[in-house]
C-alpha positions in Angstrom: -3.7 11.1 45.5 -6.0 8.4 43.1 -3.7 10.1 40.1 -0.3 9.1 41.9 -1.5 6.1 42.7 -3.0 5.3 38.9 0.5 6.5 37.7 2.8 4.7 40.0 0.4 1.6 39.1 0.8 2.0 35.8 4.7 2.6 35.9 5.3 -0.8 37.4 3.3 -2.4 35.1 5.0 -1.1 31.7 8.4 -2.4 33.7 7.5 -5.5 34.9 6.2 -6.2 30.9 9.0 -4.5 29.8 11.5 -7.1 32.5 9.6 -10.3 30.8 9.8 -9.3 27.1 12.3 -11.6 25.6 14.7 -10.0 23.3 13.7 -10.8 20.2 16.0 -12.1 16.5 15.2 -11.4 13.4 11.9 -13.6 11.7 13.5 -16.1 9.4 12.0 -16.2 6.0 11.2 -19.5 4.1 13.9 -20.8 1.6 11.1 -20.9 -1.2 9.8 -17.3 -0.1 12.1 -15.8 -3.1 9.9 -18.8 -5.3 6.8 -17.3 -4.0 7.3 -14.0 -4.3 8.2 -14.2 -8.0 5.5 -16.6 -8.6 2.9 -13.8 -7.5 4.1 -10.4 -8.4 3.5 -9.0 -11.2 5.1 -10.0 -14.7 6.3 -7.5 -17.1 3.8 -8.8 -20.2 1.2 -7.7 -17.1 1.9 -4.8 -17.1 2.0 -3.3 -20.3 -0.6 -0.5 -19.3 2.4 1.4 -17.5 3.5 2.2 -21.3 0.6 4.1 -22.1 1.3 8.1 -22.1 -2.4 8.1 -19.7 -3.5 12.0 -19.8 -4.9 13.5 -17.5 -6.4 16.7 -19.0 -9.4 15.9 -21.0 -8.4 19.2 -23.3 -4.8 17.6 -23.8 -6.0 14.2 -24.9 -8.7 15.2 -26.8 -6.0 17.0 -29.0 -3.7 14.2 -29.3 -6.3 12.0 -30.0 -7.7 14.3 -32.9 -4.0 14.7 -34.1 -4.1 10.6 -34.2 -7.0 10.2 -35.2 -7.8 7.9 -32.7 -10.8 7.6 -30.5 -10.7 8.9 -26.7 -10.7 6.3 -23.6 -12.2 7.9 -20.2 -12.2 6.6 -17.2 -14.5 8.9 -14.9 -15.9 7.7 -11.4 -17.3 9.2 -8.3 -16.5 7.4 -4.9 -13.7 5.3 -3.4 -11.9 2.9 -6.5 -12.7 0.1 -4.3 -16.5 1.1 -3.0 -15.4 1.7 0.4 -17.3 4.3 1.4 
């Protein structure tokens, strides 16, 4: 009986929320949001570390580094990037 009476509670409230929600429009960005947005994100000069061929097999890179004669960059970490746990 307490579980019909929880549910039937419950029922009414999600409609009578559901009867007082006001139908919502779209939110309407900021003229200078487009001025902002460019302004923040990231320019193409910063982001010239997307050209690197990155390897990620120590063996492979190690070889084309030895073919280059060029010196080996490794990045090795233990943990979350950001130290979150």
């Amino acid at each position: 009986m307490k579980t019909v009476i929880c549910v039937g509670l419950w029922l009414s409230l999600c409609i009578e929320c559901w009867a007082q929600t006001p139908s919502r429009r779209p939110l309407e960005l900021p003229a200078e949001f487009a001025a902002i947005r460019d302004t923040i994100a990231p320019q193409p000069e910063e982001e010239l570390w997307k050209k690197i061929p990155w390897k990620t097999s120590l063996l492979e890179a190690r070889q084309v580094a030895a073919k280059q004669g060029k010196p080996l960059f490794v990045w090795s970490m233990d943990g979350h990037p950001l130290c979150l746990g």
